[in-house]
C-alpha positions as CSV (number, residue, x, y, z in Angstrom):
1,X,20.7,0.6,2.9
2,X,20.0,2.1,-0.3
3,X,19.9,6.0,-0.5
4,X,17.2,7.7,-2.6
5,X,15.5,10.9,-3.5
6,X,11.8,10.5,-2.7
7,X,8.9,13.5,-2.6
8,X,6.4,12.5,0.5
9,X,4.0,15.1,1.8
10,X,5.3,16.4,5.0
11,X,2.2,14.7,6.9
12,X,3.7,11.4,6.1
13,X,6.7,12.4,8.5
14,X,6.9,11.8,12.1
15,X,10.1,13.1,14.4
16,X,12.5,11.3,16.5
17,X,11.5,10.8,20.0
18,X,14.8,11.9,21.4
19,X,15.9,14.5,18.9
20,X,19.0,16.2,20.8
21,X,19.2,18.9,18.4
22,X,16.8,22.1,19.6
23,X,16.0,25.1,18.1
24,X,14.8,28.6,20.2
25,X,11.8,30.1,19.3
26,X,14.4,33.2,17.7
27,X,16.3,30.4,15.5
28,X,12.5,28.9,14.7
29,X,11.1,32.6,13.2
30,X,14.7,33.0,11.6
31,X,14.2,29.9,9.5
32,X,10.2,30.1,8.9
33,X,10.9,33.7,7.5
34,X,14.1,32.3,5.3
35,X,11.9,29.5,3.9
36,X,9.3,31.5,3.2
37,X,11.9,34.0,1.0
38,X,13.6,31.4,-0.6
39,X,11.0,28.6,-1.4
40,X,13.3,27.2,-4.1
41,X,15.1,25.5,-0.7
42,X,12.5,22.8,-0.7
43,X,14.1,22.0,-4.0
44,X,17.6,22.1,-2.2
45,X,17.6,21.4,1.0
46,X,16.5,17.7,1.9
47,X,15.4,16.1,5.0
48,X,17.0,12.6,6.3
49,X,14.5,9.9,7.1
50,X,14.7,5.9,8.1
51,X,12.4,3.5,5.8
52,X,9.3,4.6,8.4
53,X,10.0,8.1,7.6
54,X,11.1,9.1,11.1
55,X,13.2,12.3,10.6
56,X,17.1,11.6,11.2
57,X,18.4,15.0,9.7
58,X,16.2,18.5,8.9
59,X,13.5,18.1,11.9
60,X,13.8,21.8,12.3
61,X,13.6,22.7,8.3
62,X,10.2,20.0,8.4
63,X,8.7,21.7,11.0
64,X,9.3,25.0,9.4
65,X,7.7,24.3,5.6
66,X,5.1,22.8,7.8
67,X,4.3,26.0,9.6
């Protein structure tokens, strides 16, 4: 599989169904407030998806620009 750098609007993403990786609601306001400071990290900070765009990597970071 061929990596690439692609811009999709985040309503185009859907998560995994068995994401083992869960964040408290603490952890959740930590990063909403930290992406809201430091918007250039939707610049830096990328999330992982298949070719369906199922999120692989960054569920937690997708579901806090989405907020």
């Amino acid at each position: 599989m061929k990596t690439r750098i692609e811009k999709v609007k985040l309503d185009q993403l859907s998560e995994t169904k068995n994401n083992p990786r869960q964040i408290s609601k603490k952890d959740f306001a930590i990063l909403k407030k930290s992406l809201t400071e430091f918007p250039e990290m939707q610049e830096i900070r990328e999330i992982v998806v298949d070719e369906n765009y199922t999120i692989f990597g960054g569920a937690s970071t997708g579901q806090g620009y989405a907020c």
